[in-house]
C-alpha positions as CSV (number, residue, x, y, z in Angstrom):
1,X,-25.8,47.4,82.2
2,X,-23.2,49.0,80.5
3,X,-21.6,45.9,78.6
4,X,-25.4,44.9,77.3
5,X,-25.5,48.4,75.7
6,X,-22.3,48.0,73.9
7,X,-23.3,44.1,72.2
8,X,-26.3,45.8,70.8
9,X,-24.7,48.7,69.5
10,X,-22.0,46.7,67.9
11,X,-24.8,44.5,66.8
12,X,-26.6,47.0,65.2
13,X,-23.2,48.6,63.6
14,X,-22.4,44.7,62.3
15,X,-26.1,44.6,60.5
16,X,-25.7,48.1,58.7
17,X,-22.1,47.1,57.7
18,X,-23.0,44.2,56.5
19,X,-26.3,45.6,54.5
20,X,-23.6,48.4,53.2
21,X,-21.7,45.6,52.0
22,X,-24.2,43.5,50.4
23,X,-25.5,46.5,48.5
24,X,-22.5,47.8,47.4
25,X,-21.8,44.3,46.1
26,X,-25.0,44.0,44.4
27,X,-24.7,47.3,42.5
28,X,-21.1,46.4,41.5
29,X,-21.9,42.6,40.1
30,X,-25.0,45.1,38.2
31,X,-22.4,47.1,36.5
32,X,-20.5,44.3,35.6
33,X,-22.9,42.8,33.9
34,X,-24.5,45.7,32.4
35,X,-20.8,47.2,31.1
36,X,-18.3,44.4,31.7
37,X,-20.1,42.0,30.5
38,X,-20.5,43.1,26.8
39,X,-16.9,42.8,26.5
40,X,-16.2,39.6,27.9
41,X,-18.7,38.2,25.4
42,X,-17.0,40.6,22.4
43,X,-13.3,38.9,23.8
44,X,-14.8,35.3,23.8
45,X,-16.4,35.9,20.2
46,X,-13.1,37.5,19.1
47,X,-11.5,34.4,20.3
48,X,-13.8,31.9,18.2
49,X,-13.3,33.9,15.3
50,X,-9.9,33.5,15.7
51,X,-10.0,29.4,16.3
52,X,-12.9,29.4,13.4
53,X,-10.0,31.0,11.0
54,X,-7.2,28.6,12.2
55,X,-9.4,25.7,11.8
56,X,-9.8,26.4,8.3
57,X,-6.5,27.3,7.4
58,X,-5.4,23.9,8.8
59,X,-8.5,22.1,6.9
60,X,-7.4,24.0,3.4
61,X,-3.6,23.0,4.0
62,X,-4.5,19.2,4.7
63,X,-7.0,19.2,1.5
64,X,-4.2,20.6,-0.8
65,X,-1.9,18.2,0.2
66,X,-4.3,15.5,-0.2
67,X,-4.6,17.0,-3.4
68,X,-0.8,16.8,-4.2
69,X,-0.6,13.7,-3.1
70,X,-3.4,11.8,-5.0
71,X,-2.0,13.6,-8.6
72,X,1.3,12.6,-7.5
73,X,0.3,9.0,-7.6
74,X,-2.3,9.5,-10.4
75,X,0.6,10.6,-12.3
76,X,3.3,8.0,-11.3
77,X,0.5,4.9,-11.8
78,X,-0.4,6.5,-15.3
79,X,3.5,6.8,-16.1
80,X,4.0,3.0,-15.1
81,X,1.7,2.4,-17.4
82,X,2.4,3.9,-20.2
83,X,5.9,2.5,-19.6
84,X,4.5,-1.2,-19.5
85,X,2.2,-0.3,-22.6
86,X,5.9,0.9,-24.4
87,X,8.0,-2.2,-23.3
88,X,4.9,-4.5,-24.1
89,X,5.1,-3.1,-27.8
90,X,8.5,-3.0,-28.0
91,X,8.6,-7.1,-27.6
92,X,6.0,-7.6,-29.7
93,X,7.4,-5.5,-32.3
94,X,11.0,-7.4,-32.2
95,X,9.3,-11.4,-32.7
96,X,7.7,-9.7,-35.2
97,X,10.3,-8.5,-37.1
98,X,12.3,-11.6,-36.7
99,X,9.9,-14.0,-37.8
100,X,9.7,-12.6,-41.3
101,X,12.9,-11.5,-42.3
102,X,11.8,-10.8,-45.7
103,X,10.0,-8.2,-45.1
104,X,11.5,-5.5,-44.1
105,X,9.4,-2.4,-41.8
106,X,9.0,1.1,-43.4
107,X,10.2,2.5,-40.2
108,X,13.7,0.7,-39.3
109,X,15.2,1.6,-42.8
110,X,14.6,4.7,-44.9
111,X,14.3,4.7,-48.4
112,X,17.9,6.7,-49.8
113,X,17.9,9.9,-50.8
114,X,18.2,11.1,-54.2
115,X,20.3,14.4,-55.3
């Protein structure tokens, strides 16, 4: 009789540890999310923020150098042409002046100067 009054006394010792447990489990996960919780969410927000801010940095670098690079080859294309426009003159200018040699341009010889 003995041994059957020691299972249910450690039975009954096992169920109050175990409710001792479960409550002092339940009132911990309740502080968590009451105190700990606020500040998990404040990290992960601070964390975003952070990402957010990269993110644009990155963006603004990529558009400027887009930027650069289009008005580096606006500016090239329009000096290309500009050069084509010059040389295109420049032969037309020279059959020009060969076919009437008569005539001479106001700008290839200047008039002398008087003292």
């Amino acid at each position: 009789m003995g041994k059957q009054y020691n299972k249910v006394q450690k039975r009954r010792r096992r169920k109050q540890y175990f409710k001792r447990k479960r409550e002092q489990t339940k009132s911990s996960i309740a502080l968590k999310k009451s105190s700990g919780g606020t500040s998990a969410s404040a990290k992960k927000a601070a964390k975003k923020a952070a990402a957010k801010k990269t993110a644009k940095k990155a963006a603004k670098k990529t558009v400027k150098k887009a930027a650069k690079k289009t008005a580096k080859k606006t500016a090239k294309k329009t000096a290309k042409k500009t050069a084509k426009k010059a040389a295109k003159k420049a032969v037309e200018e020279k059959p020009a002046a060969e076919e009437a040699p008569g005539k001479e341009s106001s700008a290839a010889k200047e008039p002398p100067a008087t003292e």
